[in-house]
C-alpha positions as CSV (number, residue, x, y, z in Angstrom):
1,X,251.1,132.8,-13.5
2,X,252.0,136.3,-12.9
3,X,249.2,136.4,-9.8
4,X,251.3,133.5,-7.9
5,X,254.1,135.3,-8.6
6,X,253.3,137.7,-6.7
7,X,251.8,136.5,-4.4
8,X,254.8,134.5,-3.5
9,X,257.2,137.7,-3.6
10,X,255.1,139.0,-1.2
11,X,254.5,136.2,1.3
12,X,258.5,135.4,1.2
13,X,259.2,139.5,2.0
14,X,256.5,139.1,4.9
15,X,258.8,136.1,6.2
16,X,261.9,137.8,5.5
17,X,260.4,141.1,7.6
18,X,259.2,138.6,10.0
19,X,262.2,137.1,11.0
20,X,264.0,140.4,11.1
21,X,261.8,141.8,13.8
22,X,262.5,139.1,15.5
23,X,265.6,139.0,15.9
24,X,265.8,142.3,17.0
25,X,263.4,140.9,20.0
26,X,265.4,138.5,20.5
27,X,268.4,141.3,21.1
28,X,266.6,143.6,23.3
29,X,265.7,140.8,25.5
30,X,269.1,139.8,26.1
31,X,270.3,143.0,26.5
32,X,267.4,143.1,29.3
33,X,269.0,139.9,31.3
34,X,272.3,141.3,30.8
35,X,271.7,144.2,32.6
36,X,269.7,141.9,35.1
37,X,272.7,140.0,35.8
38,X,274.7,143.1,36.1
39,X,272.6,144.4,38.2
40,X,272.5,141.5,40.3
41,X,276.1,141.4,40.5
42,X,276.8,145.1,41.7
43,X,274.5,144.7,44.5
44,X,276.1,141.3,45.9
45,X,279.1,143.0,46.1
């Protein structure tokens, strides 16, 4: 019992980290098309 236990502690704080990480992706790259669009913008003008 104590084996699946831990097992499942583990797996759940791999998801957890997981999804974290990706979020932060998820940032940066809009941050990235942000500054695309900005870009975009300043030289139109």
């Amino acid at each position: 019992m104590t084996m699946k236990r831990l097992s499942a502690v583990i797996l759940l704080s791999l998801f957890t980290l997981s999804l974290l990480s990706g979020c932060n992706t998820i940032h940066g790259a809009g941050q990235d098309i942000e500054e695309g669009g900005e870009a975009i913008q300043r030289s139109a003008s």
